[in-house]
C-alpha positions in Angstrom: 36.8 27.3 -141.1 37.6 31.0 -140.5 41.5 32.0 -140.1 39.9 33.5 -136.8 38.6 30.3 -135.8 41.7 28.4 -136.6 44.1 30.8 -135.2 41.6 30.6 -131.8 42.3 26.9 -132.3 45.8 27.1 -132.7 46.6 29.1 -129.7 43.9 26.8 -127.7 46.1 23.7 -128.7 49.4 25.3 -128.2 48.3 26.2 -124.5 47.8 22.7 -124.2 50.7 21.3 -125.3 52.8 24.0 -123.5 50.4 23.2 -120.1 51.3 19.8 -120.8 54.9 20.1 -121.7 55.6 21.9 -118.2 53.5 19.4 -116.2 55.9 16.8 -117.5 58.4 18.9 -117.1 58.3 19.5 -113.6 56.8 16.1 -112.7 60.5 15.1 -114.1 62.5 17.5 -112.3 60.8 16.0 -108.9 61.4 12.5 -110.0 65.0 13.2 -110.7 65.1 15.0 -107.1 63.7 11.7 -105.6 66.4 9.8 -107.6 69.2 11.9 -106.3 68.0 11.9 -102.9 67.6 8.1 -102.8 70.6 7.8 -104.3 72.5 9.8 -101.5 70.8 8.3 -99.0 71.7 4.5 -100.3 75.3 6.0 -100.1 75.6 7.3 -96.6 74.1 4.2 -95.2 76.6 2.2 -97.0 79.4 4.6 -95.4 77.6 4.6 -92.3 78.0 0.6 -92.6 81.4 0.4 -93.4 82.1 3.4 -90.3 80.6 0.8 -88.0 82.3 -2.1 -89.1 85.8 -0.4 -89.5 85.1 0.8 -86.1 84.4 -2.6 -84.8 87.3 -4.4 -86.3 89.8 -2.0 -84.5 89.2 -2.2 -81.5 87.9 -6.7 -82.2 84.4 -5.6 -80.7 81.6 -8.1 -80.4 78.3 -7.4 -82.3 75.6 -9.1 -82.7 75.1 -10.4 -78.8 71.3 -9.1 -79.2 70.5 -12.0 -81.1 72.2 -14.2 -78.9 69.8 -17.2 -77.3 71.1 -16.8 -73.8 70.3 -15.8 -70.1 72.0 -12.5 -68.7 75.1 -14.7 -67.4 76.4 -15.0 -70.6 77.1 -11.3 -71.1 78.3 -11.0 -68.2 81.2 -13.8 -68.5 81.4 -12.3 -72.2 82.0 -9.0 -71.3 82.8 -8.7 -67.6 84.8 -11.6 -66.9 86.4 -11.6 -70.4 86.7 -7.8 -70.9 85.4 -8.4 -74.6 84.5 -4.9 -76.0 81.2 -4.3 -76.4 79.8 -2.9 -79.9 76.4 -1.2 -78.6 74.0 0.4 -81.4 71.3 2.2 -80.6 70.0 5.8 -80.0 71.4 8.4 -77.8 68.5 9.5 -75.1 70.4 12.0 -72.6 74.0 13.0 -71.7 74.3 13.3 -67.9 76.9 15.3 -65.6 78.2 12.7 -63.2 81.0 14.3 -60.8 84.1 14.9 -62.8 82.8 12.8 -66.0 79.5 12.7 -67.6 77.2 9.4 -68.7 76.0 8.9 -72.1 72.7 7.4 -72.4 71.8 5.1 -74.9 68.7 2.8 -75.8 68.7 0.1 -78.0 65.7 -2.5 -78.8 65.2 -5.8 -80.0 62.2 -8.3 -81.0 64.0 -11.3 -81.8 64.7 -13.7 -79.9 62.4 -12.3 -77.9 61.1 -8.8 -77.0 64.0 -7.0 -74.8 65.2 -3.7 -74.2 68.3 -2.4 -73.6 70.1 0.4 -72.0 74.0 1.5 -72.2 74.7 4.0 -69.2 78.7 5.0 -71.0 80.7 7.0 -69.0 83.0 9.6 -70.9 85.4 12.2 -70.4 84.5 16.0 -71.2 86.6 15.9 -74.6 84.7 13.2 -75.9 81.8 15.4 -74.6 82.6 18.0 -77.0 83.6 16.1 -79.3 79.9 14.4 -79.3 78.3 17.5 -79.2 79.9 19.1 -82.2 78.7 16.2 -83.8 75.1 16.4 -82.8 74.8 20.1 -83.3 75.4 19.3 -87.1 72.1 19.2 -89.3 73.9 15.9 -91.0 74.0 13.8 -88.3 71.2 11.7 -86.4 71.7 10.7 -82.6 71.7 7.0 -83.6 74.9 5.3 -83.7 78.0 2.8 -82.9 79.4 3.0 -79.1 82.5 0.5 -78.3 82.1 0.5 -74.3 84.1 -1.3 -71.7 81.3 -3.1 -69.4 81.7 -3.3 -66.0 78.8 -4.1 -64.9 75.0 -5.9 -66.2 71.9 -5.2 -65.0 68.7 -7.2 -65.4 65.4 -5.8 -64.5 61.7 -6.0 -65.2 60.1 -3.7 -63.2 56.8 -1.3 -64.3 55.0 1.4 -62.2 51.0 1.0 -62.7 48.0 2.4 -61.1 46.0 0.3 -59.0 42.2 0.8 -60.1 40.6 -1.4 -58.2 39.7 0.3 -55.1 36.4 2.0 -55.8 35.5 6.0 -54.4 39.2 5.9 -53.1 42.2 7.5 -54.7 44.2 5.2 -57.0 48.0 5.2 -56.7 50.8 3.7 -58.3 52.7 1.0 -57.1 55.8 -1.3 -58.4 54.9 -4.2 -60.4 57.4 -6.9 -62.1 56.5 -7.3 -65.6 57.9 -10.6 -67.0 57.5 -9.8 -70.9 59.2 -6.5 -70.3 62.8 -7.6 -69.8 65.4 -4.8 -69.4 69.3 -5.1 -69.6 71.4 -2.0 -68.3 75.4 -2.1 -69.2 77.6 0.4 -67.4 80.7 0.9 -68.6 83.0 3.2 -70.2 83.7 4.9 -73.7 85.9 3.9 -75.7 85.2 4.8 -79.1 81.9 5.8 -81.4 80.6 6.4 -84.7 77.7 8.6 -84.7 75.6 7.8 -88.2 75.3 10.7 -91.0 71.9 11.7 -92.6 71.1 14.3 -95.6 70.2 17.3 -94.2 66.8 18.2 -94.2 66.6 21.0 -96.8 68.1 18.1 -98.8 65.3 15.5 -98.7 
């Protein structure tokens, strides 16, 4: 073998190696970034936990009513006759002017026992407002979270709008319908406290 030949060879097997040296290389730095990120993340949801349960404990909140067995009645002698605080989780939808204060809208859903949705209509003062919306403007926090309301009042309803496409070379409309497997419960009440859950920020992920 020629030194021309094995100095072609050489640098033919060197590029290799160094080819595969840096594929490894960064293969490892993104592994490591997924590490890190999963590692954060398993972090802030523990904090975001502990937030909610701290939150929960000061002001002796019930949680958990969502899994309760039970017809409407027993929220309402929980919460209305009882004035037990409410802890309501779930995502924030729409923030509403209302006269003088303004309503927080929250939806929160649940398969078991059953199939029910539910809908927290929280009345708040404009400096828990601002204080909401300084939150939400941050790029490290979702709009899911914690909301301790006072309820004073419980809602059930199952209604659905659907077209009527039976009547044949005629229009269809949409009418009011009652839809059995479609319960929905609405609390109103009023804000008490909240714990709005952090994320990583996206440049983070």
């Amino acid at each position: 073998m020629t030194m021309t030949i094995q100095i072609g060879h050489t640098i033919i097997l060197s590029a290799i190696i160094l080819f595969t040296s840096c594929g490894k290389s960064e293969q490892q730095v993104k592994e490591d970034k997924k590490q890190v990120v999963k590692q954060k993340t398993e972090q802030l949801k523990t904090a975001n936990k502990k937030a909610i349960s701290d939150i929960n404990h000061k002001h002796n909140a019930v949680s958990g009513w969502d899994s309760l067995e039970s017809f409407t009645y027993v929220l309402q002698e929980m919460f209305v006759d009882e004035n037990k605080l409410m802890n309501f989780k779930g995502e924030i939808k729409d923030i509403i002017k209302s006269d003088s204060t303004y309503l927080l809208k929250v939806h929160h859903n649940s398969d078991w026992p059953y199939k029910m949705d539910y809908l927290a209509l929280i009345s708040m003062s404009r400096e828990k407002l601002v204080e909401i919306k300084e939150i939400l403007k941050s790029d490290n926090h979702s709009n899911i979270g914690c909301f301790i309301l006072k309820v004073s009042k419980i809602i059930s309803s199952s209604p659905k709008i659907k077209p009527d496409l039976e009547l044949e070379g005629e229009d269809s409309y949409s009418y009011m319908d009652f839809d059995f497997d479609a319960n929905l419960l609405i609390f109103k009440g009023d804000l008490v406290d909240f714990h709005i859950n952090e994320i990583l920020p996206k440049d983070n992920e």
